[in-house]
C-alpha positions as CSV (number, residue, x, y, z in Angstrom):
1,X,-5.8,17.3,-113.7
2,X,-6.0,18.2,-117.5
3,X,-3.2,16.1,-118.4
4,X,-0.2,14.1,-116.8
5,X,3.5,13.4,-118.5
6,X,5.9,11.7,-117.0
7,X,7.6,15.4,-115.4
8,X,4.9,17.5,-116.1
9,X,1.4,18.0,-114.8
10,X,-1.4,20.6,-116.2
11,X,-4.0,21.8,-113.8
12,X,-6.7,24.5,-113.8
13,X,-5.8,27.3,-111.2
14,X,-7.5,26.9,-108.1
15,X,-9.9,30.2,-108.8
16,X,-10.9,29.5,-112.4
17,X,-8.4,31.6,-113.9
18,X,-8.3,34.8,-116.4
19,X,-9.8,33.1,-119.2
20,X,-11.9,30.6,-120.1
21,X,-9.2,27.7,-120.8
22,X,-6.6,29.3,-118.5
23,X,-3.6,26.4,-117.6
24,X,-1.2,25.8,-115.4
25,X,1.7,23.7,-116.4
26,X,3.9,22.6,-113.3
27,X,6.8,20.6,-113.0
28,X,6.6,17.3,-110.7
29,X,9.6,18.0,-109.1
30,X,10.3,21.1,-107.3
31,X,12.0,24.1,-108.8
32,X,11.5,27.1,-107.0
33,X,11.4,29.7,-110.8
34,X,13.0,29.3,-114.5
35,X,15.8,29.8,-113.2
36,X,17.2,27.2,-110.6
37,X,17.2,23.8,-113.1
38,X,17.1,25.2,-116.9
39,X,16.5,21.4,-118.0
40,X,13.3,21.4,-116.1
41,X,12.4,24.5,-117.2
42,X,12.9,23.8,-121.1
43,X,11.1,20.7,-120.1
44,X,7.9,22.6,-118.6
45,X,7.7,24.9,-121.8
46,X,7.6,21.8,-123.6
47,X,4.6,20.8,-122.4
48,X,3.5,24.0,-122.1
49,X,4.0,24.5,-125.7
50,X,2.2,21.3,-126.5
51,X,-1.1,22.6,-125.5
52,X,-0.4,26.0,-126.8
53,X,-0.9,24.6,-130.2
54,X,-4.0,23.1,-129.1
55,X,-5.1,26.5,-127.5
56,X,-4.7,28.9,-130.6
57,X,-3.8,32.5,-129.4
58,X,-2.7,32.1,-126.0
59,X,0.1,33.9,-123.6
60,X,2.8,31.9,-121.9
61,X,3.7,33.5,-118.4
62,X,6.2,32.6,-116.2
63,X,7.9,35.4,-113.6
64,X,10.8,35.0,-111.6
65,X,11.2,36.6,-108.1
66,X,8.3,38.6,-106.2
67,X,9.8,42.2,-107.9
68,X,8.0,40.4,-111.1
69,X,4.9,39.2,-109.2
70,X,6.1,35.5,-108.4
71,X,4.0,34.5,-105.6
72,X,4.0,30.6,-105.5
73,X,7.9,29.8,-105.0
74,X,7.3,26.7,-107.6
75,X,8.1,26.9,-111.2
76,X,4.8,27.0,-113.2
77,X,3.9,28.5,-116.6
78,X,0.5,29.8,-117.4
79,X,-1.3,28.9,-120.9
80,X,-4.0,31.7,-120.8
81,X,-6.0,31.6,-124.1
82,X,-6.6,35.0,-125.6
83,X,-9.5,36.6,-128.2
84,X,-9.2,39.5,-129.5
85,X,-11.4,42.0,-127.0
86,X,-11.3,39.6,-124.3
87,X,-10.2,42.9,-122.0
88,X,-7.2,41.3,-120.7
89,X,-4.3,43.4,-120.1
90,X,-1.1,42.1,-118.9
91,X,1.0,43.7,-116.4
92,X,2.7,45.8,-118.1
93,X,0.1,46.6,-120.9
94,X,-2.3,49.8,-120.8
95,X,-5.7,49.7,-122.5
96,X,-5.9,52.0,-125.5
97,X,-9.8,53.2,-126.4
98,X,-9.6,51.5,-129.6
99,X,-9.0,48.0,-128.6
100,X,-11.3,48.0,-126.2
């Protein structure tokens, strides 16, 4: 565990992640996406926003439903630190030749 609130945990993923840094912030109580309890879910970005301004450039992912690749039916939000280069594209991103 990274660190603990009183709602909130942050972990690192199980597999290491995408990035060096890579988060996951979770809710302690369930909440099967962003949408089923919109207090918990303000609450979660929160935290999740907390440690983005530790992180520096960083994406915030959440998805709801498997149609946008939810495949853990609890809400979490990823904090995945980003450098310029890194590689990383997102889902719906394409690499271009000149940011590679």
């Amino acid at each position: 565990m990274l660190r603990e609130w009183p709602e909130t945990i942050a972990i690192r993923p199980r597999h290491g992640g995408v990035t060096d840094g890579h988060v996951l912030v979770i809710p302690k109580v369930h909440v099967a996406d962003v949408a089923e309890d919109p207090s918990v879910s303000a609450t979660t970005m929160l935290r999740a926003a907390e440690l983005a301004a530790e992180a520096g450039d960083c994406n915030v992912i959440t998805s709801r439903g498997p149609s946008a690749t939810q495949t853990v039916r609890h809400l979490h939000l990823h904090l995945v630190p980003r450098a310029h280069g890194d590689g990383l594209l997102l889902p719906w991103t394409t690499a271009r030749p000149a940011e590679r």
